[in-house]
C-alpha positions in Angstrom: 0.0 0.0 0.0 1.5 3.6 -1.2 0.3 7.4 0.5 0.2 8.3 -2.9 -2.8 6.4 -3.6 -6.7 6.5 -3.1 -7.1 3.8 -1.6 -5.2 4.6 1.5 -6.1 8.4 1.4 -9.9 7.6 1.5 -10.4 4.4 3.0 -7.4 3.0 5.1 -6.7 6.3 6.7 -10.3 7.6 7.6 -11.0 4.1 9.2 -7.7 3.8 10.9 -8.8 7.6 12.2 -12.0 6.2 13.5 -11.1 3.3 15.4 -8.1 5.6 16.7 -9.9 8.3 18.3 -13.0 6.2 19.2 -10.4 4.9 22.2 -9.0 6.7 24.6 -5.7 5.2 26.4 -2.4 5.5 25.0 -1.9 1.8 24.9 -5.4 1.0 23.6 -4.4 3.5 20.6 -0.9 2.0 20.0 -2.6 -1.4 20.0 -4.6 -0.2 17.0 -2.2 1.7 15.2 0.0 -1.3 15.5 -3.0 -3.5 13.8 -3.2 -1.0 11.1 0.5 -0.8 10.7 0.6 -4.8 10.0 -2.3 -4.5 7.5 -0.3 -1.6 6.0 2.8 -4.0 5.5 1.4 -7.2 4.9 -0.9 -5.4 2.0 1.7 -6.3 -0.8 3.2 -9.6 0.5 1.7 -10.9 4.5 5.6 -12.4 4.4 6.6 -8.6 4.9 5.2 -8.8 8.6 7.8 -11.4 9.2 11.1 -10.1 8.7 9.7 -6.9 10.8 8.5 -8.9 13.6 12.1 -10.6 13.4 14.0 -7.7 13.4 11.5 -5.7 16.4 11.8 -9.0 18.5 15.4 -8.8 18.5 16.3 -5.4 18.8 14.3 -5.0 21.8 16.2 -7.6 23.5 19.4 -6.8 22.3 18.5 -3.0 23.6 17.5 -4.2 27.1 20.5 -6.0 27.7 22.8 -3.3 26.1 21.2 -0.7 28.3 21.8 -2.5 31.6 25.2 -3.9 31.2 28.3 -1.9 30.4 31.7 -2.3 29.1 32.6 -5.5 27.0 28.9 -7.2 27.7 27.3 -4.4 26.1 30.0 -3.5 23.6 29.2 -7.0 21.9 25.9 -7.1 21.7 26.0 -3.8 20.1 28.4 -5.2 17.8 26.0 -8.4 17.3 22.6 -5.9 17.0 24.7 -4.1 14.1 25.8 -7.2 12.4 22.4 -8.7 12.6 20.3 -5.7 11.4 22.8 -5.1 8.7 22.7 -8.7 8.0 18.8 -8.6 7.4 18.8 -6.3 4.9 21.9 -7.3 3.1 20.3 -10.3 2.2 16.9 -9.2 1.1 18.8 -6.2 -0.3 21.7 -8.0 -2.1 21.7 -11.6 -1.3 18.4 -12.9 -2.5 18.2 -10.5 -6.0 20.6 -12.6 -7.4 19.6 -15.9 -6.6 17.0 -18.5 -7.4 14.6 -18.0 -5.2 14.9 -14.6 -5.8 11.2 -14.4 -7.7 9.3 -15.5 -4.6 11.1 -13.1 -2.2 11.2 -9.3 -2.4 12.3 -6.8 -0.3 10.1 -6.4 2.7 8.7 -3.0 2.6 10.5 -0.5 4.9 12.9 -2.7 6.1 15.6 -0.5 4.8 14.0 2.3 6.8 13.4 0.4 10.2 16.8 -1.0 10.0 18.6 2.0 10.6 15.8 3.2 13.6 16.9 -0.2 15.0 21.0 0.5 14.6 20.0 3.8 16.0 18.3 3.0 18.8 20.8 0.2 19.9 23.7 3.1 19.4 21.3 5.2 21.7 21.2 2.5 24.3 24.7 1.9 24.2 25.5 6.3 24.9 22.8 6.4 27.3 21.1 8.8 25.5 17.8 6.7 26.0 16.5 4.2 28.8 15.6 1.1 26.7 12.5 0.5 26.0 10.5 -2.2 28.3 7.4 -2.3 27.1 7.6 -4.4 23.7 4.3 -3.2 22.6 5.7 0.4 22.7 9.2 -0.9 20.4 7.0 -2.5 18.4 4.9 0.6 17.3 8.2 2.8 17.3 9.2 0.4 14.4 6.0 -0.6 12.8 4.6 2.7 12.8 2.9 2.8 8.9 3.3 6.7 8.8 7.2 5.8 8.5 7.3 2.6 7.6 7.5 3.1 3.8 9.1 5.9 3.3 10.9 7.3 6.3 11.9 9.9 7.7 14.4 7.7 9.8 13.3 8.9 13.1 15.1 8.0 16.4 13.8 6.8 19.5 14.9 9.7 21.4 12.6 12.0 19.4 9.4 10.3 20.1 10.1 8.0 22.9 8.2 9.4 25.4 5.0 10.1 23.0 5.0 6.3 22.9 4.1 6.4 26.1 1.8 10.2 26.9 0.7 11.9 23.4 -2.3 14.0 22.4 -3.7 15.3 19.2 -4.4 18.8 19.8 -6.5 21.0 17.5 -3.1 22.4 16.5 -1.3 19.0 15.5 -4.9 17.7 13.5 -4.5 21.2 11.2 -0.6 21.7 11.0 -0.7 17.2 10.2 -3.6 18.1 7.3 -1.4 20.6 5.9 1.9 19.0 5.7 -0.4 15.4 4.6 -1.9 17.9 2.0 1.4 19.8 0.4 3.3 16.1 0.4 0.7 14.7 -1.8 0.4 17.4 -4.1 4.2 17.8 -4.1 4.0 13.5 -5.5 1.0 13.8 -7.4 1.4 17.0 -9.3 5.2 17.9 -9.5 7.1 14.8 -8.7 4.6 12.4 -10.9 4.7 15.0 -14.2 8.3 15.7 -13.9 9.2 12.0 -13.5 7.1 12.0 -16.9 9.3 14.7 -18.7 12.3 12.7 -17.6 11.4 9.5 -18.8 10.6 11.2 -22.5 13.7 12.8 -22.5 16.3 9.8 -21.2 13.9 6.5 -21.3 13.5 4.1 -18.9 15.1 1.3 -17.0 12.7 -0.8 -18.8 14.0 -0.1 -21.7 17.1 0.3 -21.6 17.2 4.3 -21.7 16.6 4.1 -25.7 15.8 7.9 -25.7 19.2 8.8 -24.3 21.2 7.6 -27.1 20.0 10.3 -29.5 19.7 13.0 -27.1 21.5 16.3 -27.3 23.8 18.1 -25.1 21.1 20.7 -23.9 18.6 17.5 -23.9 20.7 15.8 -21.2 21.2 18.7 -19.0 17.8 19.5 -18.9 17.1 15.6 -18.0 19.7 15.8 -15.3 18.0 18.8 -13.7 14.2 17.5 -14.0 15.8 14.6 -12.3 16.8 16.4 -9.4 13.8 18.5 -9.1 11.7 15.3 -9.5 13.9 13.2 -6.6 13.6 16.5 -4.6 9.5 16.7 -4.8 9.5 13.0 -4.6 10.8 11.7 -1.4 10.4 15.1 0.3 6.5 14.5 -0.5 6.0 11.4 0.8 8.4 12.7 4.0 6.0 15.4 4.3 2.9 12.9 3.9 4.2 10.7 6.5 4.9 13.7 9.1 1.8 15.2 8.7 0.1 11.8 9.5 2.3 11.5 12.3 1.6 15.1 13.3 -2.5 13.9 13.4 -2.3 10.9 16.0 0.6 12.9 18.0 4.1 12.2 16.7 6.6 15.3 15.8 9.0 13.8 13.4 10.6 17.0 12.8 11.5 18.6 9.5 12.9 16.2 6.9 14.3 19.2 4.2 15.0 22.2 5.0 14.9 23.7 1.2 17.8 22.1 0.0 18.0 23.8 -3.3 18.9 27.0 -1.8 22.3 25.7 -0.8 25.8 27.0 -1.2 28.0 24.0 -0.7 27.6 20.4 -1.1 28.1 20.0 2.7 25.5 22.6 3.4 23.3 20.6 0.7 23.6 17.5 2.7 22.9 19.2 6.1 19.5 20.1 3.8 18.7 17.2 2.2 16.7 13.7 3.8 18.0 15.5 6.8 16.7 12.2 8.8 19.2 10.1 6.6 22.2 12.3 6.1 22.6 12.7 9.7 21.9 9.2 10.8 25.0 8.2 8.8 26.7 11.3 10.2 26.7 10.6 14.2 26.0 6.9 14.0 28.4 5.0 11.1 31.0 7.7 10.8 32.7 9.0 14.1 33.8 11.8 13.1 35.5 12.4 16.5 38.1 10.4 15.5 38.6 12.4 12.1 40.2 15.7 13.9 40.4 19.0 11.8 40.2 18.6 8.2 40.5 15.1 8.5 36.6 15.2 8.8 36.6 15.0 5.0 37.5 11.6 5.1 34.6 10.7 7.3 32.2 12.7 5.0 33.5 10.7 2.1 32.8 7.3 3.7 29.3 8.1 5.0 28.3 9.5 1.4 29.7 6.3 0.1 27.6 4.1 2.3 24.7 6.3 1.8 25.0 4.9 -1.9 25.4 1.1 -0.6 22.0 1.6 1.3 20.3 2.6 -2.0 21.6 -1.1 -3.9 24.7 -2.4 -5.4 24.1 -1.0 -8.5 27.3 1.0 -9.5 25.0 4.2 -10.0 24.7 4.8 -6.3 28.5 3.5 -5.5 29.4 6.5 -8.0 26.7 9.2 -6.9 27.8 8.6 -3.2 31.5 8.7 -4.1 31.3 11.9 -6.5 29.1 13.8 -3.8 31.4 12.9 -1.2 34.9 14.1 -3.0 32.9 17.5 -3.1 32.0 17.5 1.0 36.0 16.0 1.9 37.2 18.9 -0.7 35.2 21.5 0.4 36.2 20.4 4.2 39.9 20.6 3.2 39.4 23.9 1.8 37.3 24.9 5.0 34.3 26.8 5.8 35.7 30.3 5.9 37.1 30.2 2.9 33.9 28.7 1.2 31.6 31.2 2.5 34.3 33.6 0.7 33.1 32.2 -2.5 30.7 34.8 -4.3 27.0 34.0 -3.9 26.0 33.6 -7.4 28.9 31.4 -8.1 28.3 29.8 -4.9 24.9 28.7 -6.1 26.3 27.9 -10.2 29.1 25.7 -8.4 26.7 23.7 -6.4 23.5 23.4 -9.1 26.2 21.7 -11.6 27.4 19.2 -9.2 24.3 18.7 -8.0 23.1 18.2 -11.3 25.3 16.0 -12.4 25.4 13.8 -9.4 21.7 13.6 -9.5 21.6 12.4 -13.3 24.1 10.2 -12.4 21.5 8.1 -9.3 18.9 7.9 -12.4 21.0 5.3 -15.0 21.7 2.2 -13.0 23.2 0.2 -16.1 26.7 1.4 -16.6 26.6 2.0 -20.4 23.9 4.5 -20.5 25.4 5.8 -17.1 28.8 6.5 -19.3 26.6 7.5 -22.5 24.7 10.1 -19.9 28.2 11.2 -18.8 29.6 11.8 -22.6 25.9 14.0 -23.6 26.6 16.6 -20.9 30.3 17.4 -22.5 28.7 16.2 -26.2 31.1 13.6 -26.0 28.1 11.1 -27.4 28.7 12.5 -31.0 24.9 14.2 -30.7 24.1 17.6 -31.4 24.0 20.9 -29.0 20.4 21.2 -29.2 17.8 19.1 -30.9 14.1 19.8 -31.8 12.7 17.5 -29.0 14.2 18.7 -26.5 12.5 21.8 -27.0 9.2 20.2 -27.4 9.8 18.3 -24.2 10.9 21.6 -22.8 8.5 24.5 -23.8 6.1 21.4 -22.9 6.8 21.4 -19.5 8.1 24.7 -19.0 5.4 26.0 -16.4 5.9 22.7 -14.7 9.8 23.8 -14.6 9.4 27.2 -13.5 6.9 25.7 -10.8 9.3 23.3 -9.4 11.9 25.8 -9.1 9.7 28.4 -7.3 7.7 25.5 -4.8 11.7 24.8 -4.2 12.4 27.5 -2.8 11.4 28.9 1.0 8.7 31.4 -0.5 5.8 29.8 1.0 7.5 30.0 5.0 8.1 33.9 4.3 4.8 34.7 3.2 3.3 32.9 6.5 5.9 34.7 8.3 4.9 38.1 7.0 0.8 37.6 7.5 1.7 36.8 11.0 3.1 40.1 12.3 -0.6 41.5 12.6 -3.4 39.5 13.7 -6.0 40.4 10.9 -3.5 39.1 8.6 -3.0 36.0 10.5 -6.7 34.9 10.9 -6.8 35.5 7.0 -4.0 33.3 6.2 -5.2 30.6 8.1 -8.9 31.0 6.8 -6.9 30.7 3.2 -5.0 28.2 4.6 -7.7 25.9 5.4 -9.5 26.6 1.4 -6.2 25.9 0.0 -6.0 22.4 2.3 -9.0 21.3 0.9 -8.2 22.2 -2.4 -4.7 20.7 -2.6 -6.2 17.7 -1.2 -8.9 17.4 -4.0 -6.0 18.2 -6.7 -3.6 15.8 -5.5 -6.4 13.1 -5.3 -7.6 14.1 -8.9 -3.7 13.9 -10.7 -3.7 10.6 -8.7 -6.7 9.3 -10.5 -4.6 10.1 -14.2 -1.2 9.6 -13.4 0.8 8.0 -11.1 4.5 6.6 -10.7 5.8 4.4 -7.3 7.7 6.6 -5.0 11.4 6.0 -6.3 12.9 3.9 -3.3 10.8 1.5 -4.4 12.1 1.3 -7.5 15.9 0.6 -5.8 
């Protein structure tokens, strides 16, 4: 079962709603969310449920013991929590694809989501930055939770630990959660689904073997790169934005997932921006980078962007977009931050966009010749032209999807709120439009859903 479809908006949801707020205890209500969570996972393949009651079974052993016994005792089972959780997804992630039996198993949806919660939490255990968790009902939810089960944000225990245990839905939460449910779907079903459409005219598709890119110009594969960030962008930051604001309704703050990424000036600043969840969860919990000192640091950024790729597949795509991103962050690290915020603004901004470009068109071609054939169009090494007659079809065809993906990129929205909120006429009018525009966005995101419609692109990994 996807967010992005009607199914869930307008039946699953609603009824889980119902049966949530027609109980009143916190552990009645996690009870039923957990129910609903299992339905939620077990709705493409009931084997799903499995491997996450595996993984939630374990972990909140391994997390009691590690939280009440110290030195060696604990550093091992740490050791065995991370070997095991890594394990599990290695071999539904790499093992079983390229074996036999491979057609009867897939990947089990989330799992590369709720293993890096459970990594997390054990690390958290193990710093005694959280009490473990003793009530196995409680674990259970924190990792079976459906709002973040699919498509993240990775959210720690230490951020919604205690609303496990006391939470309340306050008229606040139920509009601020509708609004942020609302903008994620429209940012998947309006912007992410057309642009994904504009990109797959202009290079092709896995499917078939990206036939459209061999004939595509210089201009043609720039423009592809960027509607491929832009779409990746609207993408996962929708369904983040989905998931939070469904998390916001039955009490959870997951926090902000993006923070407007696009505006960035530096590839390190872009990655303090971007699946902010993610980036940092590799950051403080696979990378020390205590034991980088200095400029050193850059060797640390380098690995954690190169296992950032490994967690998306083996495919030497993601090996090469983590490992070209992370060159950038351990170069601009070497070079430091005072000197990089000496850089001018506007070349600031044209430095990053390229790279980012780039790197972005590289995470689309997962087959190695068309990723080298998209490599030799951007420098019109391919023995295609400049520009070419389709791409400006596919361009001017698009063009106010473009310029509308570039302005919903950028913080305009937050300043405009910001502004109506200095007087309190202006404030009450904003949220009266606010509550129109709700409405509205939801009945436009449901309608493009209803014509058009493409998986969110993790699962496509």
């Amino acid at each position: 079962m996807l967010f992005a479809d009607l199914l869930f908006l307008y039946f699953f949801l609603p009824v889980c709603l119902i049966c949530y707020f027609l109980t009143r205890s916190t552990d009645t209500r996690n009870i039923v969310l957990i129910i609903f969570s299992f339905i939620f996972c077990a709705w493409g393949d009931p084997k799903w449920v499995a491997a996450l009651l595996i993984s939630a079974v374990m972990n909140y052993f391994t997390g009691r013991f590690i939280g009440e016994h110290k030195g060696i005792s604990g550093k091992l089972t740490l050791a065995f929590a991370i070997i095991f959780d890594i394990g599990l997804f290695g071999l539904y992630k790499y093992i079983l694809p390229v074996t036999s039996a491979a057609s009867i198993l897939t990947m089990p949806l989330g799992l590369g989501f709720y293993t890096l919660q459970t990594i997390s939490y054990n690390v958290e255990c193990f710093r005694r930055k959280v009490e473990p968790e003793r009530s196995f009902i409680k674990f259970l939810l924190y990792i079976s939770f459906f709002a973040k089960l699919s498509a993240g944000p990775v959210v720690r225990y230490s951020t919604i630990g205690k609303e496990l245990t006391d939470r309340k839905t306050t008229i606040q939460d139920f509009s601020e959660g509708f609004t942020k449910l609302s903008i994620g779907l429209c940012k998947k079903a309006i912007l992410a689904n057309y642009l994904a459409d504009a990109v797959h005219r202009l290079f092709g598709e896995k499917s078939d073997g990206y036939a459209a890119l061999s004939s595509l110009s210089v201009l043609g594969c720039w423009l592809g790169a960027a509607m491929t960030m832009l779409w990746l962008y609207f993408d996962i930051s929708g369904y983040c934005d989905i998931a939070s604001g469904i998390g916001r309704i039955f009490g959870f703050h997951f926090g902000e997932n993006f923070n407007y990424p696009m505006v960035c000036k530096s590839i390190r600043d872009f990655m303090d921006r971007w699946f902010i969840s993610l980036t940092s969860f590799f950051k403080d919990h696979m990378i020390y980078t205590k034991l980088f000192a200095g400029k050193m640091k850059g060797i640390a950024y380098l690995l954690g962007c190169v296992l950032m790729g490994l967690w998306h597949g083996l495919d030497l795509n993601f090996l090469i977009w983590g490992l070209f991103l992370g060159i950038f962050m351990m170069t601009e690290t070497f070079i430091g931050k005072k000197r990089m915020k000496k850089m001018p603004s506007a070349a600031a901004h044209i430095y990053t966009k390229l790279v980012l470009i780039i790197s972005f068109g590289m995470f689309y071609f997962n087959k190695l010749p068309a990723l080298v054939g998209f490599l030799k169009g951007l420098i019109g090494l391919n023995g295609n032209a400049f520009a070419d007659a389709y791409t400006g079809r596919v361009f001017l065809g698009n063009i106010w999807l473009f310029a509308a993906a570039i302005l919903f990129s950028l913080p305009i929205i937050p300043k405009l709120r910001e502004k109506a909120f200095r007087s309190a006429g202006s404030a009450y009018a904003y949220q009266a439009a606010g509550v129109i525009c709700n409405a509205l966005l939801l009945l436009a995101g449901s309608l493009m859903l209803s014509s058009r419609s493409y998986p969110f692109i993790y699962f496509n990994i």
